[in-house]
C-alpha positions, 0 to 999 in steps of 0.5 A: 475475515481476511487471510489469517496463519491457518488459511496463509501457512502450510503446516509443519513438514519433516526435519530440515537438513541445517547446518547453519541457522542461517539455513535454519531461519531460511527453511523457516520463512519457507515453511510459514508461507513467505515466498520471496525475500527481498535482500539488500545484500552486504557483509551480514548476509554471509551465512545467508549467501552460503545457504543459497549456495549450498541449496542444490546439494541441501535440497532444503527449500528456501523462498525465492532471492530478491536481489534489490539494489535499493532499499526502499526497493525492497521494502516497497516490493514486499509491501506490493506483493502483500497488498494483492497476495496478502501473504507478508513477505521478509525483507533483509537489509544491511546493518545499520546503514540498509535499515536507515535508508529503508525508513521512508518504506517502512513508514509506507508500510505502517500507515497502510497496516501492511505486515511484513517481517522487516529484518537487518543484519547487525555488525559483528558483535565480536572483534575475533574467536567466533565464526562470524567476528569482525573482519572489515572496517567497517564493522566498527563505524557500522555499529549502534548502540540501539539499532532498533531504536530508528524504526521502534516508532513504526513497527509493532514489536522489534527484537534481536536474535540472541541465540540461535537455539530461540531462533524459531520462537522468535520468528513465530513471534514476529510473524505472529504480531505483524499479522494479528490486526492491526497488522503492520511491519515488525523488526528483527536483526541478524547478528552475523555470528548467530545465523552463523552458528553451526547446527546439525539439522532442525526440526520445525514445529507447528506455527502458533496461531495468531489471534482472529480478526477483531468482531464487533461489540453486538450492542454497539452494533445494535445501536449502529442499526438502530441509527442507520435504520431511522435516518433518512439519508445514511451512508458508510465512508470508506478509505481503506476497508478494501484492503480485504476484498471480501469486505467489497462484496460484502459492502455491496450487499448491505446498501442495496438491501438497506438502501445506504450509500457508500462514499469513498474518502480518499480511497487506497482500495476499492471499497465499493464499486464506481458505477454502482447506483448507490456510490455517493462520490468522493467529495465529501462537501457534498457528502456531508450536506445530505447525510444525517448519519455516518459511519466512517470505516477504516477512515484515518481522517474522515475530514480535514477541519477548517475545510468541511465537518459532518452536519451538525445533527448528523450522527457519526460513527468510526469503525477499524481495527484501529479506529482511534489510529493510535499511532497518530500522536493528534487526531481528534474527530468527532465521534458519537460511537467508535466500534473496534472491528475489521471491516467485514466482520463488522459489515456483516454483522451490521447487516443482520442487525439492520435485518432485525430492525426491520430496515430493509422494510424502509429501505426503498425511501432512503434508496431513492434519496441516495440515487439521487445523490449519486446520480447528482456525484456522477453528472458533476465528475461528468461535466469536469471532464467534459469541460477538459475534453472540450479544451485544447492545450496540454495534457492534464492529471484528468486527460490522463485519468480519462485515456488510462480509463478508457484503454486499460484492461478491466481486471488490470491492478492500477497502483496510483502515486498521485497522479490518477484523479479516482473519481475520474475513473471507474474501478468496480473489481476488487483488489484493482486500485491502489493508493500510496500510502496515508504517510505518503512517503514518496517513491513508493509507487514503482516498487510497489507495482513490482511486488504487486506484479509478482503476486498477480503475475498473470495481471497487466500492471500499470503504476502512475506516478508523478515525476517527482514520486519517479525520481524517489523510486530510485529509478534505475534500481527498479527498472533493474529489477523489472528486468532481472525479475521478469516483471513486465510493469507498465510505467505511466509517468506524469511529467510537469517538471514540478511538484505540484504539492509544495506549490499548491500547499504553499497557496492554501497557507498564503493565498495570492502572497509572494509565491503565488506572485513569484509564478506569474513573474517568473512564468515558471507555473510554479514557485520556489523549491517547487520547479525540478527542470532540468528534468531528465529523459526519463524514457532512458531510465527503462531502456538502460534495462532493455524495457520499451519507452516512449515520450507523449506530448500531444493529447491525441498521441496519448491513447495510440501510446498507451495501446501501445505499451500495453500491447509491449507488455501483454505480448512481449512481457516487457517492461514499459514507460511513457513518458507523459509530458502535461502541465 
């Protein structure tokens, strides 16, 4: 199972010296495991900057500030920092306003079932006669009737802080139901007169325990074995079932024991290592040609319809803690069993059911027919890139893929917005390679390799990204923090002074009509709304913070650059940029 509140959270220590529940409520994030608490700092978080103050003579232990200077900032570093940890952060944003503008991360967060205790002040519910009261402008205009009404759709559960006499009750249960599968974000605000509520001490309690990974139906699990031992070619399609490292392993054994392939749809994780003989590719097509049965686990959409679908007498399963993805308002696949369960549980149950349906006795059949079809995956990624490496001309998505394979350090995280082509790559260590979100909110990538710095601060980071997911990042806010945090992230940025998404959507809805004319016509590569020229010098973004930065805009510069930049933040422990000029 993965990481749950009894292995995540120290039990309850001694009496906390409080005098404010705002100290109260940061003692409590400290006790129940969370390490850092990203702040968008404003006039709520009073009580919150006096408990900081005070910490040296309280001596009561807090988790570490982050100061960000963006909210989308935050939100994407506590959800990086949980997606190599997975250990849920607390983010505190300001009011209404820092809420509103950290929507996009908290979506992010949703789609990827990543916890998190996602908090904002509240104004000032009353004008005068309480510590606390109104004392600005703004603290009129700031105020909504239903704050909790903008996020309500994306969290799990939301709530605001009446008193601070339930104030432990109520985080306990935040915690509790961001964890408990499928874990996601929850919302709770902080009205400034309640964290500033005087106390003479507090006294934690032990954390409840939050319910146990979901475990598989057994007949269903029969009924699962019994189709993939009698299939000729089976195989397990996988997108985030990663997300638990132990699952990967977990994985491996089941298809060498039972001779399954694996394929990887899409993948935010690694689910299943690359050069492994059985890995079957990322193309689902090919995939879907050989395959008579199929168990999609933690796939959110197995295939797109219209485009290409499971064979006809194949069988198809779907597995996840949420398999049917609830919050999609439409989803429909076809499905012929759907299983309730997290990925390992699932898989290691699987495995002793194929056990007692004497699969692994015919394993050595269906292993070669899947050897071949992975063999058939790798030579066809192969021949692609042979194809660009033989070409002259600008630097592609798949030049840089392949330069990034070939020098980056093997246990290095990779957090891709975009711009890494997977298949190109070669990812057999767990935990190693991370993709935006499903919602793919943009502007996710950067934060999300700082927070993942944080939590792996022995790790080289890389963070690839497209010019257009940069510019959302709100850069400057991220290099500040790279360089107020000490957190040597190197940025590899593809720059094709375009985004590539809107044009090519644009050409799948209207294939060789205007916008498809409108490129050749205006020799611009692309079509309207699509061009970002001018583009800046996105170099000048991390030297503003004393990070190194460089331009690359020649094929064989690329590899001496990134050896390079590595080397910076290796040996400096500098935050570094390059700036790849590609087309």
């Amino acid at each position: 199972m993965r990481q749950d509140r009894a292995d995540a959270f120290p039990a309850e220590g001694g009496a906390v010296p409080a005098q404010s529940v705002g100290e109260a409520y940061l003692a409590l994030l400290k006790r129940r495991g969370i390490d850092y608490f990203y702040v968008g700092a404003g006039t709520d978080t009073v009580s919150i900057v006096e408990a900081y103050a005070r910490a040296e003579e309280s001596g009561i232990d807090f988790p570490t500030a982050i100061l960000c200077t963006h909210e989308n900032l935050a939100v994407g570093m506590a959800h990086g920092y949980y997606m190599v940890s997975l250990r849920p952060q607390a983010v505190m944003l300001h009011v209404s306003v820092g809420a509103a503008n950290a929507v996009c991360g908290v979506m992010n967060a949703a789609r990827s079932q990543v916890p998190m205790l996602f908090t904002a002040g509240r104004t000032p519910l009353f004008q005068e006669g309480r510590r606390g009261a109104r004392t600005s402008e703004i603290h009129w205009a700031q105020e909504m009737r239903d704050q909790g009404g903008m996020v309500r759709e994306l969290v799990k559960w939301d709530y605001e802080l009446r008193d601070g006499s339930n104030m432990e009750q109520v985080v306990d249960r935040a915690i509790g139901i961001s964890m408990a599968e499928p874990r996601g974000p929850v919302y709770l605000t902080l009205p400034r007169e309640i964290l500033a509520q005087e106390l003479d001490g507090f006294h934690p309690s032990k954390p409840p325990a939050i319910p146990a990974s979901p475990y598989p139906d057994t007949r269903a699990v029969r009924e699962l074995a019994n189709k993939l031992a009698a299939a000729a070619h089976p195989v397990i399609v996988a997108t985030a079932a990663g997300a638990d490292p132990g699952a990967v392993a977990a994985l491996v054994a089941l298809a060498e024991r039972f001779g399954i392939g694996v394929a990887e749809a899409k993948p935010r994780h690694v689910n299943f290592p690359s050069s492994h003989g059985l890995h079957v590719g990322y193309d689902m097509q090919a995939v879907f040609a050989g395959a008579d049965a199929l168990l999609f686990l933690e796939t959110d959409v197995p295939w797109i319809p219209g485009k290409t679908a499971p064979r006809d007498d194949a069988f198809v399963a779907h597995a996840g803690t949420d398999p049917l993805f609830g919050n999609y308002p439409v989803r429909s696949f076809r499905s012929d069993l759907t299983l309730t369960a997290s990925a390992r549980p699932l898989i290691e149950a699987l495995h002793a059911a194929l056990d007692e349906a004497g699969a692994a006795a015919t394993a050595a059949g269906r292993r070669a027919a899947i050897e071949a079809s992975a063999r058939a995956a790798r030579e066809a990624a192969g021949s692609a890139l042979q194809r660009v490496l033989a070409q002259d001309g600008p630097i592609t998505k798949l030049f840089l893929s392949y330069c990034l394979n070939e020098v980056r350090p093997r246990d290095a995280i990779l957090v891709n917005e975009y711009s890494a082509i997977r298949p190109q790559m070669t990812f057999d260590e767990p935990g190693t390679y991370f993709a935006h979100s499903p919602a793919a909110g943009l502007g996710w990538g950067l934060p999300a390799a700082l927070g993942a710095q944080q939590a792996a601060p022995d790790k080289t980071v890389i963070c690839v990204l497209g010019d257009g997911a940069y510019i959302f990042a709100n850069p400057a806010a991220c290099h500040h923090a790279a360089a107020a945090q000490g957190l040597p992230v190197l940025t590899v940025i593809f720059n094709n002074a375009r985004w590539e998404a809107v044009y090519r959507s644009a050409l799948s809805v209207y294939p060789g009509a205007h916008a498809a004319r409108y490129a050749q016509a205006h020799a611009t590569g692309t079509g309207p709304l699509s061009s970002l020229e001018p583009v800046p010098d996105f170099e000048k973004y991390a030297e503003a913070s004393g990070g190194w930065a460089e331009r690359v805009t020649q094929r064989e510069a690329l590899i001496p650059a990134l050896r390079r930049a590595l080397e910076v933040v290796a040996n400096e422990r500098r935050h570094a940029l390059l700036n790849v000029i590609g087309a």
